[in-house]
DRENMI-296453 format. One record per residue (C-alpha): residue number from 0; residue in one letter; chain; x, y, z. Coordinates in Angstrom, 2 decimals. Example, Ala and Ser with C-alpha at 12.3 -4.5 7.8 and 13.67 -1.06 7.14 Angstrom:
// DRENMI-296453
MARGU   pos   code   unit        c1        c2        c3
MARGU     0      A      A     12.30     -4.50      7.80
MARGU     1      S      A     13.67     -1.06      7.14
// end
This chain:
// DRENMI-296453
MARGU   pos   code   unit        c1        c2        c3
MARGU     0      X      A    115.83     99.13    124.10
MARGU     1      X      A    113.32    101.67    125.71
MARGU     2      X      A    109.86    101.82    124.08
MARGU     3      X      A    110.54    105.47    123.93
MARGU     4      X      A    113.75    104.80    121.85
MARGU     5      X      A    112.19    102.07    119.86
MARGU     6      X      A    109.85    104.51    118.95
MARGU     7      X      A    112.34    107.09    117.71
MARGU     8      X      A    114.28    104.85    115.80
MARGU     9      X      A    110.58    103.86    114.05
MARGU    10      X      A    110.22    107.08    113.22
MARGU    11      X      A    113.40    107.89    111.53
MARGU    12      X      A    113.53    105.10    109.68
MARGU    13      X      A    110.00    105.09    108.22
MARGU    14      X      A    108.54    108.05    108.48
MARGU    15      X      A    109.70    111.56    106.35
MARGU    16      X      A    110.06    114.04    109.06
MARGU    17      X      A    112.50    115.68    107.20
MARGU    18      X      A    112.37    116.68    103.38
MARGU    19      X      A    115.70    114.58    103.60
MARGU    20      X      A    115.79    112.15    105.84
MARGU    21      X      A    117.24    112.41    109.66
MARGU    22      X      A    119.79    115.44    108.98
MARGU    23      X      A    120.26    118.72    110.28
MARGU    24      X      A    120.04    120.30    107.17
MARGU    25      X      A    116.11    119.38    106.11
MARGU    26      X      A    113.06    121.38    105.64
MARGU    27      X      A    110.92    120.51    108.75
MARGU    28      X      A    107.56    119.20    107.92
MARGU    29      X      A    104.48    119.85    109.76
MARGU    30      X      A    102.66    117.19    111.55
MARGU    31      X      A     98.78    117.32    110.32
MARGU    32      X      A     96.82    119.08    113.28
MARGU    33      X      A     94.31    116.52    114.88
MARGU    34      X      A     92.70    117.07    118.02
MARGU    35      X      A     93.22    113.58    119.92
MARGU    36      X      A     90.30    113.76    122.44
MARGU    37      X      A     87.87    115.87    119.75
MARGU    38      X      A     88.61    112.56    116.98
MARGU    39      X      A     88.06    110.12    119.56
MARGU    40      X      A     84.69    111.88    120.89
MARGU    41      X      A     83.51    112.29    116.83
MARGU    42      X      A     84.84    108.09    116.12
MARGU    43      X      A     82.37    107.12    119.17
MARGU    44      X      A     79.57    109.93    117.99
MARGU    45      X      A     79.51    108.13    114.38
MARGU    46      X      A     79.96    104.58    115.19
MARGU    47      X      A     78.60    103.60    118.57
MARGU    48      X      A     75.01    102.42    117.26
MARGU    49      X      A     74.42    100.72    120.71
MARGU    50      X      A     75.14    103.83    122.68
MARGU    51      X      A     77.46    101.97    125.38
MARGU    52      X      A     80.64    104.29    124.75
MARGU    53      X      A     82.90    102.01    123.53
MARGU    54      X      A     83.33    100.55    119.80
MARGU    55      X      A     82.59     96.42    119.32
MARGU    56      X      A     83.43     94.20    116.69
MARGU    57      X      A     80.29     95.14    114.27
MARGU    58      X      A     80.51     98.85    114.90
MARGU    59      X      A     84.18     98.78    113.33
MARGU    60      X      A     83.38     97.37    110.21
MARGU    61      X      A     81.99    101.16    109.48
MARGU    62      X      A     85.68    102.53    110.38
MARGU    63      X      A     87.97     99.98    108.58
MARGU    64      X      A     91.27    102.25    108.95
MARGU    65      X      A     90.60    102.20    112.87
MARGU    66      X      A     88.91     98.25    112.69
MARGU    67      X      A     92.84     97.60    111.02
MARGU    68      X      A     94.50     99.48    114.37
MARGU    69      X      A     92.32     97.74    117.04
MARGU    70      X      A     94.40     95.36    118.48
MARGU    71      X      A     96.94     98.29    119.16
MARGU    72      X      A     94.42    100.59    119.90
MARGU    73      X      A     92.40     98.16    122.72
MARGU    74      X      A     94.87     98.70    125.56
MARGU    75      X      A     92.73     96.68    127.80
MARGU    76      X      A     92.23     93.57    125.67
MARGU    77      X      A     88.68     93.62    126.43
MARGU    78      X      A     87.53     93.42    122.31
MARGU    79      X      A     86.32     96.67    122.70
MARGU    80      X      A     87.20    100.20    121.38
MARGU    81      X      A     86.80    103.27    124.18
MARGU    82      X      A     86.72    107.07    123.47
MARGU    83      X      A     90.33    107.26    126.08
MARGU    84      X      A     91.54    104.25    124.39
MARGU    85      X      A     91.49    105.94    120.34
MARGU    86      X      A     92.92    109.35    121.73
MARGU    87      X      A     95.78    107.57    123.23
MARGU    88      X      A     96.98    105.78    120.18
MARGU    89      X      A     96.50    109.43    118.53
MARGU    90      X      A     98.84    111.14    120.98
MARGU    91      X      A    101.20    107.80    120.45
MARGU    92      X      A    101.76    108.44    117.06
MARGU    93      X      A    101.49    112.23    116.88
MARGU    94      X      A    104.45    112.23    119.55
MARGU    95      X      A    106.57    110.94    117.13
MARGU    96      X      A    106.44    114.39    115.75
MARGU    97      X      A    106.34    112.55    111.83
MARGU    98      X      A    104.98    114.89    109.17
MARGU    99      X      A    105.15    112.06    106.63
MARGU   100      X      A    105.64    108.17    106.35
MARGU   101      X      A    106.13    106.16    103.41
MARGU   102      X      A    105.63    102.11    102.82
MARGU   103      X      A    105.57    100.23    100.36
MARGU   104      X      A    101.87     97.65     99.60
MARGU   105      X      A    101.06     94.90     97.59
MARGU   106      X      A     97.33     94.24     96.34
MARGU   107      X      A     96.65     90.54     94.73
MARGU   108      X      A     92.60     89.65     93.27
MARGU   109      X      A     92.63     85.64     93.15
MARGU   110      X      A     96.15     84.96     94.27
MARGU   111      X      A     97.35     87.15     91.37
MARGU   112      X      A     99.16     90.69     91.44
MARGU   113      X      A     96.80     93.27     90.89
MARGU   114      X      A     98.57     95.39     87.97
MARGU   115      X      A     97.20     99.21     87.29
MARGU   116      X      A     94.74     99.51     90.47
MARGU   117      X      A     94.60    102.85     91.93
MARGU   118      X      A     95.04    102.49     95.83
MARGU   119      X      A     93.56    105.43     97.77
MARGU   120      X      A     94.36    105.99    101.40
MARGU   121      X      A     91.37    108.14    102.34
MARGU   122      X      A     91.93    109.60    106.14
MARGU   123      X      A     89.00    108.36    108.53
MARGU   124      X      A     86.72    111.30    108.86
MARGU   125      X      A     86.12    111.56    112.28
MARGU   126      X      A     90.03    112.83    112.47
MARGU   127      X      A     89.10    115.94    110.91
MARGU   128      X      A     90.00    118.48    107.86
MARGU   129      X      A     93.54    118.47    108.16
MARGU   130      X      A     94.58    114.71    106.74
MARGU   131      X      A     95.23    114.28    102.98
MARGU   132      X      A     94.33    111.55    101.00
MARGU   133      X      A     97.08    109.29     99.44
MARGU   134      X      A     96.96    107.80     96.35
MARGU   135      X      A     99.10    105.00     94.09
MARGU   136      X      A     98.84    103.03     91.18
MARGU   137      X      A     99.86     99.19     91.67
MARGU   138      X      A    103.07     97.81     89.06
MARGU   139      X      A    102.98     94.69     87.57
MARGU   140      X      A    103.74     93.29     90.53
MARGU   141      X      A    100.92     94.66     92.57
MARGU   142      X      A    102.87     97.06     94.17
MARGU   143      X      A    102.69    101.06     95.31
MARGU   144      X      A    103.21    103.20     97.51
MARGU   145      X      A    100.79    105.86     98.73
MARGU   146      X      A    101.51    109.57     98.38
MARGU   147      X      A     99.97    112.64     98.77
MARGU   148      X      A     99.50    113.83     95.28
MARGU   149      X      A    102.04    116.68     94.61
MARGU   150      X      A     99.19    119.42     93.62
MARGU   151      X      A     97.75    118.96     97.55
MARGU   152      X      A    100.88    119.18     99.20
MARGU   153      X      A    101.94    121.97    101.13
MARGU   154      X      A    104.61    123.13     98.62
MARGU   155      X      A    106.30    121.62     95.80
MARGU   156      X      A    109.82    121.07     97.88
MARGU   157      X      A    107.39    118.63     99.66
MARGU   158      X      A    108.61    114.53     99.72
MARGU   159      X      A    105.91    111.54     98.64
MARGU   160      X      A    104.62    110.12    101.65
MARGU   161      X      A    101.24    110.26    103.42
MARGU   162      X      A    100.47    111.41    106.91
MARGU   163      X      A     99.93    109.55    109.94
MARGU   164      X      A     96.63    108.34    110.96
MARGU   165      X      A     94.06    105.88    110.34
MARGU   166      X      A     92.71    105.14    106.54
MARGU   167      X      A     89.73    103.44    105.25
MARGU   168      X      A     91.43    101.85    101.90
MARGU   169      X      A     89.85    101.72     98.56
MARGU   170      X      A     90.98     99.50     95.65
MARGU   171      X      A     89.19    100.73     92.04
MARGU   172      X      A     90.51     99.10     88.55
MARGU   173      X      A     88.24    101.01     85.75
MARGU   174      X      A     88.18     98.83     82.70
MARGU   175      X      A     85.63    100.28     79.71
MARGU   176      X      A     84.34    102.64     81.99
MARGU   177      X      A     83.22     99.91     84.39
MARGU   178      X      A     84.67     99.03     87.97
MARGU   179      X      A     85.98     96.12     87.97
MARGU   180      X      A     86.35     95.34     91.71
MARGU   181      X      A     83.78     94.26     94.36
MARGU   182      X      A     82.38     97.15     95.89
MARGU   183      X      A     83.48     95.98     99.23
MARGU   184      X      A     86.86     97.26     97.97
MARGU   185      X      A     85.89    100.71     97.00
MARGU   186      X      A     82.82    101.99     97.36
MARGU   187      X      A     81.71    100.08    100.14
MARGU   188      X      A     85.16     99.17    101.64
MARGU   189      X      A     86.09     96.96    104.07
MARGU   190      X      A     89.78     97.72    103.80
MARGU   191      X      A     91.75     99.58    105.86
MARGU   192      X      A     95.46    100.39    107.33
MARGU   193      X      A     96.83    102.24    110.43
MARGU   194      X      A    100.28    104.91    109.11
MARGU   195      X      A    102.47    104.60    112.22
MARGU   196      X      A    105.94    103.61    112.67
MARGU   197      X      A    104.66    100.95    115.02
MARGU   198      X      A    102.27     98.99    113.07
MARGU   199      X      A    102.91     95.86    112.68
MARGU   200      X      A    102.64     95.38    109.17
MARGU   201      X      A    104.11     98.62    108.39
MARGU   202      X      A    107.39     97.41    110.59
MARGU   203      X      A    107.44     94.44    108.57
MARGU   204      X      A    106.81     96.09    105.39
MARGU   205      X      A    104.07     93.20    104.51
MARGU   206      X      A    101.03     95.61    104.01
MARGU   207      X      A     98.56     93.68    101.68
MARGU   208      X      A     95.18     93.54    100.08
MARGU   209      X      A     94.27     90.24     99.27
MARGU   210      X      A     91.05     90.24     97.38
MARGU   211      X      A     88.90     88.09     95.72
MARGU   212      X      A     86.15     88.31     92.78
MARGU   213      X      A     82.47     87.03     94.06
// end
């Protein structure tokens, strides 16, 4: 099968394009409008502390959703991130045409399902004012799946789902009015995931957050 038709078939089968599904007779939903080349110039502007263009190892850990996506995104295996190299895995995904996606996560804290943890999907910032943040709240299994709460959508026909793009993840459990995870989790997060029909984990449906206490 073609990469092009790989793609496609992706895209259908994960991501909401249509308020129901693949048929003729669904509400089309816009794609969020992100600039490819303008994100990619902002992601090196913010992040590129040694001021060689491209994006290393260290400088990721400030952009975890893009840090989770490098491996895809590095298109000349050199273990480096370039400005040409981020707006080409934005046009990838963005020519899928997907207004929405939705997957399924699970989040465990020391081996154990994580049970009533709000999981936010917040957009990287550097791909501008257009991405929504997605939020869900783990079962007693450890398991949600990140939406776009219903009073930001664009209308209330809207489906759950969040847009495409890169997210820095943040994992908060509020007990007695005190945090009970790490910082490193929320605040300070090291977390993130890439929403495209190609990811890896997405395709496998095996998105996780495996954390542990200090």
């Amino acid at each position: 099968m073609s990469t092009f038709r790989c793609l496609a078939a992706v895209s259908c089968l994960f991501a909401i394009v249509l308020s129901a599904g693949c048929s003729s007779q669904s509400t089309w939903i816009e794609p969020p409008s992100v600039d490819a080349a303008t994100s990619a110039a902002k992601a090196i502007e913010l992040y590129d502390t040694d001021g060689d263009g491209k994006l290393n190892e260290a400088e990721l850990e400030k952009a975890p959703g893009l840090k989770a996506a490098a491996k895809m995104v590095d298109l000349d295996n050199d273990g480096l991130v370039s400005e040409n190299e981020i707006a080409e895995r934005i046009l990838n995904w963005q020519a899928t045409k997907a207004g929405l996606m939705s997957f399924p996560c699970t989040v465990t804290l020391n081996g154990q399902p994580l049970e009533g943890a709000t999981v936010t999907f917040e957009p990287e910032s550097f791909l501008g004012d257009s991405m929504q943040t997605a939020v869900t709240l783990t079962s007693p299994d450890g398991m949600g799946s990140p939406s776009i709460p219903k009073e930001n959508r664009p209308s209330p026909q809207t489906p759950s789902g969040l847009q495409l793009g890169f997210y820095r993840v943040q994992v908060s459990k509020i007990l007695n009015g005190k945090e009970t995870i790490p910082a490193k989790y929320n605040t300070e997060t090291i977390l993130g995931q890439q929403a495209t029909g190609d990811d890896p984990a997405v395709l496998g449906r095996r998105i996780r957050f495996d954390l542990k206490s200090p």
